[in-house]
C-alpha positions as CSV (number, residue, x, y, z in Angstrom):
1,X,124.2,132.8,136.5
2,X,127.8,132.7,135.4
3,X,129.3,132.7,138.9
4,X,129.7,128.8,139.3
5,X,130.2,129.5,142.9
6,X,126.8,130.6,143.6
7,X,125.1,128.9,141.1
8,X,124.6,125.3,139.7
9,X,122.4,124.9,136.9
10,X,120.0,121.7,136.9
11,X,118.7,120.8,133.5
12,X,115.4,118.0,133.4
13,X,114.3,115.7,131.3
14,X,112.1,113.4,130.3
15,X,113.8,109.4,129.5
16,X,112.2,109.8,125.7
17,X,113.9,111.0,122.5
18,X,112.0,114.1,122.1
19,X,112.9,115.6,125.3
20,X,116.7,114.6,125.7
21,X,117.2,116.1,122.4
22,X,116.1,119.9,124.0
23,X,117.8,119.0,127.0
24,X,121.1,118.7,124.8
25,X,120.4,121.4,122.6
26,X,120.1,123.6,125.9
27,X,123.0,122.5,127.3
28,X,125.2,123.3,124.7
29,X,123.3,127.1,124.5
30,X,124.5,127.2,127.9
31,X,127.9,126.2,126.7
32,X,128.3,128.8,124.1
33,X,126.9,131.7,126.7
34,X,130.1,130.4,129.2
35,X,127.2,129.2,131.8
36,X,127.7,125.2,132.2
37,X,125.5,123.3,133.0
38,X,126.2,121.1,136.2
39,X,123.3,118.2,136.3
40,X,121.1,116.9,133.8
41,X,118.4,114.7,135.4
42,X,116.1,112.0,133.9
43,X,113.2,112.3,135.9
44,X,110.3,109.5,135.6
45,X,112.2,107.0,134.6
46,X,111.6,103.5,134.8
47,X,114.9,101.8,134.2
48,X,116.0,101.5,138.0
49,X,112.6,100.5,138.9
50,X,111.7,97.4,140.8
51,X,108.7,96.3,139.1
52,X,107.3,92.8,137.3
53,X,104.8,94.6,135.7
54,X,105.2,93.9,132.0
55,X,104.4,97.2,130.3
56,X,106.7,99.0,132.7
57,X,108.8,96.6,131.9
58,X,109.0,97.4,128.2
59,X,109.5,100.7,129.5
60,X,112.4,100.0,131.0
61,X,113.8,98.3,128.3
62,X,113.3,101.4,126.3
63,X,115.1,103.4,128.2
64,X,118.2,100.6,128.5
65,X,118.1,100.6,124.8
66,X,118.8,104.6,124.3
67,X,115.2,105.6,123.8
């Protein structure tokens, strides 16, 4: 895992506090064992969304807002 020419590493998360918050505290675990992380990716997130419905809506606005 620390060969960054073989490997990437991809960490998830969820667009709500509770989530990013691991994310981070992963990343910088990663940090400290010299294996950096190359991605972090919000995944059903609402923000970029096309929508008009109004409770996805408020979703989005959530997530614009910083959770």
């Amino acid at each position: 895992m620390r060969n960054n020419k073989e490997t990437e590493v991809v960490i998830p998360t969820l667009p709500e506090a509770t989530p990013v918050f691991e994310a981070a505290r992963l990343q910088e675990d990663l940090k400290r064992a010299d294996i950096p992380p190359k991605w972090r990716v919000i995944n059903q997130s609402f923000y970029a969304a096309d929508t008009e419905d109004p409770i996805l809506l408020g979703t989005a606005a959530y997530e614009k807002n910083g959770f």
